[in-house]
N, C-alpha and C positions, 0 to 999 in steps of 0.2 A: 905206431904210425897212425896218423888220423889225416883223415882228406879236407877238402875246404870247407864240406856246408859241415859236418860234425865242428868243428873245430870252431865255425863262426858260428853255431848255434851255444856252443857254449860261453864263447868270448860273448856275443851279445847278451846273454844273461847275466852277466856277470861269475860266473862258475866254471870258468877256466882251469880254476887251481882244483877243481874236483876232478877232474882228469888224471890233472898230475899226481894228486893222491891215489885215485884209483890205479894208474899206471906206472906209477914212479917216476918215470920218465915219458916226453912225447916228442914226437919228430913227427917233422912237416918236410917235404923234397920240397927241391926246388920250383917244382911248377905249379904244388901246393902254392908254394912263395907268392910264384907269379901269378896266379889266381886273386890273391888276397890283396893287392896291390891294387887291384881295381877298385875295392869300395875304399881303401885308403885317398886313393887318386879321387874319390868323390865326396869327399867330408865325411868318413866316418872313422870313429876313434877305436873300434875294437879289433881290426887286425893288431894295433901295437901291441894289445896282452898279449895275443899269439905270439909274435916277433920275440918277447921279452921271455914267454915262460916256455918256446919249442925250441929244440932243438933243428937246425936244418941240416936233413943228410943229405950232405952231397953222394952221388950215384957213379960208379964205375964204370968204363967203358962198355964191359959186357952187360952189365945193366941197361946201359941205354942203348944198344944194339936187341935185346930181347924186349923193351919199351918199344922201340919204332916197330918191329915186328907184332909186337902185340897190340897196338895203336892203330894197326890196319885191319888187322882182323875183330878187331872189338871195337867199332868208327862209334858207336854210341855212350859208348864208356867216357868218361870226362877224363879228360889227360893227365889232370893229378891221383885220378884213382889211378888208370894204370900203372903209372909209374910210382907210386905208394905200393901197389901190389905188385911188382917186379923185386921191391927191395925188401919188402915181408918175404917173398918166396926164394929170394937167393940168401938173406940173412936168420931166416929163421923169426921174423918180429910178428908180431900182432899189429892189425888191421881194424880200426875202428872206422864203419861209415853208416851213413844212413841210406846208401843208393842201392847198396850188394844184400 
């Protein structure tokens, strides 16, 4: 799982697929999503890598009941991190960011 500026520091490089080598696999949540959505909505072309080469996990109930809970207690944490780190700690995944 990677958060939004990891993920768009590599898409804007163009070395996005060095990820996916490194990890095999990458997964973006949902609010990852909705983060990256905004410099698309502003003319920029490198969320599409993202889109095309992650994976998005969608999050189970109890997941986003321990998100909203941890969302209050951590108000400085970006909202994709938490909840990228809710689904690393209920699923067992790795957690790539540059903020933690």
């Amino acid at each position: 799982m990677v958060d939004t500026d990891i993920a768009s520091a590599f898409a804007k490089s163009g070395h996005f697929d060095a990820m996916i080598k490194l990890f095999e696999s990458v997964g973006i949540t949902p609010r990852v999503y909705e983060e990256l959505l905004t410099p698309l909505e502003h003319g920029y072309e490198y969320p599409k890598e993202i889109f095309e080469n992650a994976k998005l996990v969608t999050i189970s109930d109890e997941e986003q009941r321990e998100y909203l809970r941890l969302k209050e207690e951590h108000a400085k944490i970006g909202k994709g991190e938490v909840e990228s780190i809710v689904v690393c700690l209920k699923r067992g995944f790795l957690f790539s960011s540059f903020d933690l």
